[in-house]
N, C-alpha and C positions, 0 to 999 in steps of 0.2 A: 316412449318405447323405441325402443334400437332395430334397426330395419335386420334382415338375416344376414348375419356372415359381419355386422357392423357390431364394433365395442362398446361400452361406454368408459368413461373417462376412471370409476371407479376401477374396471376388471382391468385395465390399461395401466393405473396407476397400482395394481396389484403386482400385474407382472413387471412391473417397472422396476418394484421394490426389491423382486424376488431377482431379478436379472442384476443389478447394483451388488446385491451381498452376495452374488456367486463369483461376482468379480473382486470381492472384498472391498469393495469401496466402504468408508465407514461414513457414518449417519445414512443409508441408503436409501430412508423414507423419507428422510428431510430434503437429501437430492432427488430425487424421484420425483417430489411433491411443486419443486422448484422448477423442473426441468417441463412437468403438465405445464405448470403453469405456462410456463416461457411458449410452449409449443400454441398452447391456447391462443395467446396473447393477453392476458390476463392478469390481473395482480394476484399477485403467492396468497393475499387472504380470502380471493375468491373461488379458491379451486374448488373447496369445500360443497359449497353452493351451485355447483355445474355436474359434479360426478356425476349425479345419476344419468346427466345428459349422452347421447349419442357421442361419438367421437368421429370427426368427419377425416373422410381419407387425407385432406392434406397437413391436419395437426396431427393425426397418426402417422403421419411420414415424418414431421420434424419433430415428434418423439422420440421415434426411433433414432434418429439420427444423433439428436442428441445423448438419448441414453449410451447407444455406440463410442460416443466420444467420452462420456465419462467411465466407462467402463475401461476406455484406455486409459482412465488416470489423470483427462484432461480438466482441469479445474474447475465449478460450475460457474463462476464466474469471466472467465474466458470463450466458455459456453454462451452463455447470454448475452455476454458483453457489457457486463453493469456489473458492479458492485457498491453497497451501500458504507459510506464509512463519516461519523461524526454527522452524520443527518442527511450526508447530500450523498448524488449519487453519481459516479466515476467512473467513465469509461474504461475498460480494462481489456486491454491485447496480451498476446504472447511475448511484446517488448518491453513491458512492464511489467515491475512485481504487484502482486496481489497486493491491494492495503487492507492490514487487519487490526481486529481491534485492537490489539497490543500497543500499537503504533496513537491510536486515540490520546493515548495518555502523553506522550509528547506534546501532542496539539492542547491539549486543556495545563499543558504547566506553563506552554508559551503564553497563552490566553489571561495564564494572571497575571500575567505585567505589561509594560505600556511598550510600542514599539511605533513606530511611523515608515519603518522602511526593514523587511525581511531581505534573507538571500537564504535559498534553501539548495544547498549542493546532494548531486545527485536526488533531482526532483523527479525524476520517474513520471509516475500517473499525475504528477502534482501536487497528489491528496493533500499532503501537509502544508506545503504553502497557498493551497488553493481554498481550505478550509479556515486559514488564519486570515486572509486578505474578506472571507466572507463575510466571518467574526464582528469586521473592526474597517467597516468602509472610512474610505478616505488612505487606506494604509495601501503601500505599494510593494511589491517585489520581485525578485528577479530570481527565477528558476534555473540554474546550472547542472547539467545533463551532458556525459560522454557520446551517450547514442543522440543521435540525428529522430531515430522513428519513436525514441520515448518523450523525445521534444514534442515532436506534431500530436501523442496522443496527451499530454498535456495543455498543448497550446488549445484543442478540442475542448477539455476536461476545464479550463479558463471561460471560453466561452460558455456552456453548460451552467457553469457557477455564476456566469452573466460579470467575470472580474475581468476579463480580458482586455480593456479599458485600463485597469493597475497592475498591469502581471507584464513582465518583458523575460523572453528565455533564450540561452546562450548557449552554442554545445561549448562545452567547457572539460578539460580533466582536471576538476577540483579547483582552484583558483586561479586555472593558469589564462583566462580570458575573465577573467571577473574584475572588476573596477570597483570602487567608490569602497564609502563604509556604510554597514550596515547597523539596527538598534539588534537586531535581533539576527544571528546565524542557525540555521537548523538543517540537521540532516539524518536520515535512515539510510547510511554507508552498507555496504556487504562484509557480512562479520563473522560469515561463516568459517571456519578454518577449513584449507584444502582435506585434511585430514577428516573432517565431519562431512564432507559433502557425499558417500557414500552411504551414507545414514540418513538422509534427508528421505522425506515422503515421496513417493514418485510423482504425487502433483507439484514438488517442487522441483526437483533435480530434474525430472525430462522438460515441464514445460514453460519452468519461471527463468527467463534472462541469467546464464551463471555470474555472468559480467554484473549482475547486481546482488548476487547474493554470497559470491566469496571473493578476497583478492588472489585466489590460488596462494597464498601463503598461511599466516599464524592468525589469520583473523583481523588484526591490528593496522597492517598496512593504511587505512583507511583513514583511522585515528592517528595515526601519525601525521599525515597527510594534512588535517584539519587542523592540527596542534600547531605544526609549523609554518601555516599561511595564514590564521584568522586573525593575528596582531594586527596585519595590514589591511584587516578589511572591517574590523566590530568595534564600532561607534567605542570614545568611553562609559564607562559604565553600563555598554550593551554587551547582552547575554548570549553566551551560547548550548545551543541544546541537543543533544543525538541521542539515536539510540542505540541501544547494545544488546549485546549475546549476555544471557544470566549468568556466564561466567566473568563477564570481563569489564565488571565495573572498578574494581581495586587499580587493571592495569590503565583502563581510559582516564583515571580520575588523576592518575600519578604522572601520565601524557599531558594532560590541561594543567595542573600544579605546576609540572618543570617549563610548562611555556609563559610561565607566569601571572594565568590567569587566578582570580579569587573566588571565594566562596564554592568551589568544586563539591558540590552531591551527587551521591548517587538514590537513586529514586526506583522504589519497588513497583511492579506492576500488581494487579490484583491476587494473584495469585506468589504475590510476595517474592517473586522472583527480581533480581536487578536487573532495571528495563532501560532507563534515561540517566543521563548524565547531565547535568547541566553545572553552566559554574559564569563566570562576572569579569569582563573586559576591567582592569584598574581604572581608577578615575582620572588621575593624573598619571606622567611619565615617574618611576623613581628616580 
């Protein structure tokens, strides 16, 4: 029983819900339910099982506070500071983009085939090369990243994954510090077009890095970028893989054909949209 003038976690997690959709935040019960929880200290499947309980003054303070921040729009993932992607779980700041699961299905196309050595440009939170080095102990890689503070939250998100023993990271702009060859090249570049960045959700456009989500140009910049350096860096016969905007699989895949690379697909995400791109370093010189 709740002492007087004290909530319990239920009527908390009511007005939580109700404060969320007045803000229009969408899924408002799913974030509400995520955000107790966080305040709690608790795992999201044991909220359930506390509600009736009292709500002591200082996880009502960091509900509130919480709720306040997503109410502006703020991600709940940058909220907490965790996000879950491919099984494990990833430190996530404001200098890094969200991983979501869209981006999952890059990691499980890399995962069908055999690699010893990645290089994952513009690695962000690391997610993608931190979840392929997990995959496949014994494999190594090297992380390239323009931002300095998306390194360090990767270099964090290495350790976490306990690979930071096979992971080295570089600030790099795209392969302009990068060495050797790789079996495997992978990247989630910004593909956004300057033109679409208007349009984007406000948890993206206020609080996700823009430096990683558009070149301020056609989208493309990016994959051009990869098309005209990764000769000199992907093993033969090693693969490379990105992802893309669902409009712009025809123009990536016509990018990696004219650089000479083979076997160029493009690869649908679950909802059928064109997601990944991937295509095959030749085996010999022509």
């Amino acid at each position: 029983m709740s002492a007087p003038g004290q909530t319990t976690g239920a009527a908390a997690l009511r007005a939580g819900i109700a404060r969320l959709r007045a803000a229009g935040v969408p899924g408002p019960a799913r974030d509400a339910r995520r955000l107790l929880a966080h305040a709690l200290g608790v795992a999201p499947g044991r909220v359930t099982l506390i509600l009736p309980d009292p709500l002591s003054a200082e996880a009502a303070a960091r509900f509130e506070a919480a709720l306040a921040a997503r109410a502006r729009r703020q991600p709940v993932s940058q909220i907490v500071g965790l996000r879950e992607f491919h099984g494990h779980s990833f430190r996530v700041t404001p200098d890094v983009l969200d991983p979501r699961p869209e981006t999952e299905l890059l990691v499980d196309l890399a995962l069908e085939g055999h690699f010893a050595r990645v290089l994952d440009l513009g690695t962000g939170s690391g997610c993608i090369l931190l979840c392929l080095l997990a995959a496949r102990p014994g494999t190594t890689g090297l992380g390239a990243d323009i931002s300095a503070r998306a390194l360090a939250v990767a270099g964090e998100n290495a350790a976490r994954l306990r690979v930071a023993d096979r992971t080295e990271f570089v600030l790099s702009d795209w392969f302009e510090r990068v060495s050797g060859r790789f079996d495997l090249v992978v990247a989630n570049p910004p593909y956004v077009a300057a033109d679409e960045m208007p349009g984007l959700a406000p948890e993206l456009r206020a609080w996700e890095p823009a430096i990683a989500l558009s070149d301020g140009a056609d989208g493309l910049e990016a994959y051009r970028a990869i098309a005209a350096g990764v000769a000199a860096h992907l093993a033969p016969g090693g693969h490379l893989m990105v992802e893309i905007g669902p409009t712009q699989g025809a123009a990536v895949a016509a990018l990696f054909a004219a650089a000479g690379l083979e076997d160029v697909t493009v690869h649908p995400d679950l909802d059928r949209r064109d997601r990944v791109v991937t295509a095959r370093m030749r085996l010999t010189e022509s």
